[in-house]
C-alpha positions as CSV (number, residue, x, y, z in Angstrom):
1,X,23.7,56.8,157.5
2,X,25.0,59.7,159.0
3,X,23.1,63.3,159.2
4,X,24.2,66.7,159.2
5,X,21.9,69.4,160.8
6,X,22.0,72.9,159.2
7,X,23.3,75.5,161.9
8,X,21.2,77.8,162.8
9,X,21.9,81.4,164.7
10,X,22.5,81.2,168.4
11,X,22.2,77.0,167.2
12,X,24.8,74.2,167.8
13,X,24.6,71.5,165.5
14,X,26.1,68.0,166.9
15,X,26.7,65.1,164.0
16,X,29.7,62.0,164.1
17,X,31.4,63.8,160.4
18,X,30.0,66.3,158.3
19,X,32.3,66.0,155.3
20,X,33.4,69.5,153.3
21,X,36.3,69.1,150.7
22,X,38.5,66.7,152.7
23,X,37.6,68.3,156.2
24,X,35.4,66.4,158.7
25,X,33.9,68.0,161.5
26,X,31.9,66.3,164.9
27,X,30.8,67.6,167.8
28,X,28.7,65.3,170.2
29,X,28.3,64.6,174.1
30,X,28.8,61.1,175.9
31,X,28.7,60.0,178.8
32,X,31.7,57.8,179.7
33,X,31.9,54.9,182.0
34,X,35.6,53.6,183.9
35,X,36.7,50.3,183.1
36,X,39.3,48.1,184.1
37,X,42.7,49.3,182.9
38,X,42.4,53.2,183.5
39,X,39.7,53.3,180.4
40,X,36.9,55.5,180.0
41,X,34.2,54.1,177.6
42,X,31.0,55.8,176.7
43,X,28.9,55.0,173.6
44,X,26.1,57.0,171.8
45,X,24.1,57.9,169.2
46,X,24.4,60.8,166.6
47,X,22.4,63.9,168.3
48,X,21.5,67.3,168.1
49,X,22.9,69.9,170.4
50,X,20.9,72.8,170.3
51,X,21.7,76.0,172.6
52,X,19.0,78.5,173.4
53,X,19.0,82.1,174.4
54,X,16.4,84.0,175.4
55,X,16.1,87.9,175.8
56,X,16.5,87.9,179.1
57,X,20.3,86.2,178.7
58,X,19.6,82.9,180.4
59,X,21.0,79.5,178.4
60,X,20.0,76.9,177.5
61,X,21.1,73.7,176.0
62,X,19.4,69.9,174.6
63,X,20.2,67.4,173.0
64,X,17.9,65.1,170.6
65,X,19.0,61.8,169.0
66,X,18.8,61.6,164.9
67,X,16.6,59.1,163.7
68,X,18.2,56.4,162.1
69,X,21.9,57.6,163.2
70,X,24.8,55.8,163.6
71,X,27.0,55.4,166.7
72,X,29.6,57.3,168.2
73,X,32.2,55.4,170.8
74,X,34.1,57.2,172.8
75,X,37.8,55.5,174.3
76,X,40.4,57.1,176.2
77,X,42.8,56.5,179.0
78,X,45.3,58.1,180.9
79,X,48.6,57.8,180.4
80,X,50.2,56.1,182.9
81,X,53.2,58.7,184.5
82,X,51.7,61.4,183.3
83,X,49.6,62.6,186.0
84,X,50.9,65.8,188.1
85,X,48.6,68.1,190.0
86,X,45.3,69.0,188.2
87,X,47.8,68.1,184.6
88,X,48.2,64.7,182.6
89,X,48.5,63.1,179.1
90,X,46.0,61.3,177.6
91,X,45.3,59.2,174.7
92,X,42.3,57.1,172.7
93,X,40.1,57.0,169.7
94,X,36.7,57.7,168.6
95,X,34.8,55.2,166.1
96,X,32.2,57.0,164.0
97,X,29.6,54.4,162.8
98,X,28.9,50.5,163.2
99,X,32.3,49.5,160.6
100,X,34.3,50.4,162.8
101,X,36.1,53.5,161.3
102,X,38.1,55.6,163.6
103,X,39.9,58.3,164.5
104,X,43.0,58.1,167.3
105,X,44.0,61.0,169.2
106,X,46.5,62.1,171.9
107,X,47.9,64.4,174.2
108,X,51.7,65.1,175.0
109,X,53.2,68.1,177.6
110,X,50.8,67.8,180.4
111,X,47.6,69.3,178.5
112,X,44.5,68.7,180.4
113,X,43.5,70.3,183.3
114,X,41.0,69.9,186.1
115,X,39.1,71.9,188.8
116,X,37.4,71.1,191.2
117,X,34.3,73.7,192.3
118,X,34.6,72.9,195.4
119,X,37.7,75.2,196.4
120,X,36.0,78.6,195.5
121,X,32.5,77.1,195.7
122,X,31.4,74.8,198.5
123,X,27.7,74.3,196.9
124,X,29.2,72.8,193.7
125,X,29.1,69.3,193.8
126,X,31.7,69.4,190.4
127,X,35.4,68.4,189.2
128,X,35.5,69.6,185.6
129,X,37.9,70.5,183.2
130,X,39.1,70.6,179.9
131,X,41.7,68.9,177.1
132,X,42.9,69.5,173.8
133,X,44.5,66.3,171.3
134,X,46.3,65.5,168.4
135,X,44.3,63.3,166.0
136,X,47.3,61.5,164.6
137,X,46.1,58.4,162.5
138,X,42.4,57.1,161.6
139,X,41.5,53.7,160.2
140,X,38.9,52.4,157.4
141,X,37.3,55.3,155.7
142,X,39.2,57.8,158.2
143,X,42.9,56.2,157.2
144,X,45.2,59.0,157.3
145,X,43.6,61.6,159.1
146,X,45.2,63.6,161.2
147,X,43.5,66.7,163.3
148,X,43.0,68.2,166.5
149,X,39.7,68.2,169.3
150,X,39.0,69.5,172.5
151,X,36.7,68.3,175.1
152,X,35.1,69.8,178.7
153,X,34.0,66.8,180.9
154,X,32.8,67.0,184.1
155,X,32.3,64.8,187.1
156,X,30.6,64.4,190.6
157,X,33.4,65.6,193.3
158,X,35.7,62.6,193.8
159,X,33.9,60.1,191.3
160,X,35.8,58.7,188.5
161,X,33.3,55.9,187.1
162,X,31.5,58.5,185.5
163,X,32.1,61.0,183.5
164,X,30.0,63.5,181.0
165,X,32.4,64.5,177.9
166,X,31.7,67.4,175.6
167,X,33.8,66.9,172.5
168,X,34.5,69.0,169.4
169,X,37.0,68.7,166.9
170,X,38.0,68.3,162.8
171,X,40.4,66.5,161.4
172,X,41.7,66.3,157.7
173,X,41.9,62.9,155.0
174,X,45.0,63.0,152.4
């Protein structure tokens, strides 16, 4: 079963699909592991983000898990060629729930880019970034869809096995 949190103001809700007419939304974080073959993989569990501000201006954000909520997986690799300076291509899928129903997405033109801290800021231990995808194709309950997400990811300087990935996106069902 899948939840949807009621946003609130100054309030980020974070949920695998939160249906309205034929447009689903998500938004959820993950932290993704490499594997063999140029994959990152990261699984987790339908949350709630919550961003706080207070008066002075400082921010804040949490996340809780949703009781009884379903899985998110997270897939994606890089594709090989692709890969010039701090630009490459990138391609994967997301499945929402335990069936197995998913969503594939992809990148063409060189579309995410990376920084590293450390060039402007010594004391920043940080490579992060940021991409934006095509969701071209979805399978099971998600057949059809097609979409777009973005996602902000950062890193330890130099580390590639692990990865935190901030991802929000919609897509549409015919």
């Amino acid at each position: 079963m899948l939840h949807v949190v009621v946003l609130a103001l100054l309030s980020v809700s974070c949920y695998s699909t939160a249906t309205v007419g034929n447009k689903n939304e998500f938004a959820f974080i993950v932290t993704a592991y490499a594997h063999p073959g140029g994959w990152l993989v990261g699984t987790t569990k339908a949350q709630t983000l919550k961003t706080d501000v207070d008066a002075a201006g400082d921010v804040s954000l949490s996340t809780a898990g949703v009781s009884g909520g379903g899985s998110i997986t997270w897939m994606s690799q890089l594709i090989p060629g692709t890969r010039f300076g701090g630009h490459w291509e990138e391609q994967g899928n997301i499945t929402f729930g335990d069936a197995g129903d998913s969503i594939s997405f992809h990148c063409v033109g060189g579309c995410g880019s990376l920084w590293n801290a450390r060039n402007t800021m010594p004391t920043i231990p940080y490579t992060f970034g940021g991409i934006s995808y095509e969701i071209f194709e979805g399978s099971g309950k998600y057949k059809g869809a097609i979409g777009t997400m973005v996602d902000m990811f950062s890193a330890f300087h130099n580390s590639t096995k692990q990865v935190e990935i901030r991802v929000w996106g919609f897509f549409f069902l015919p």
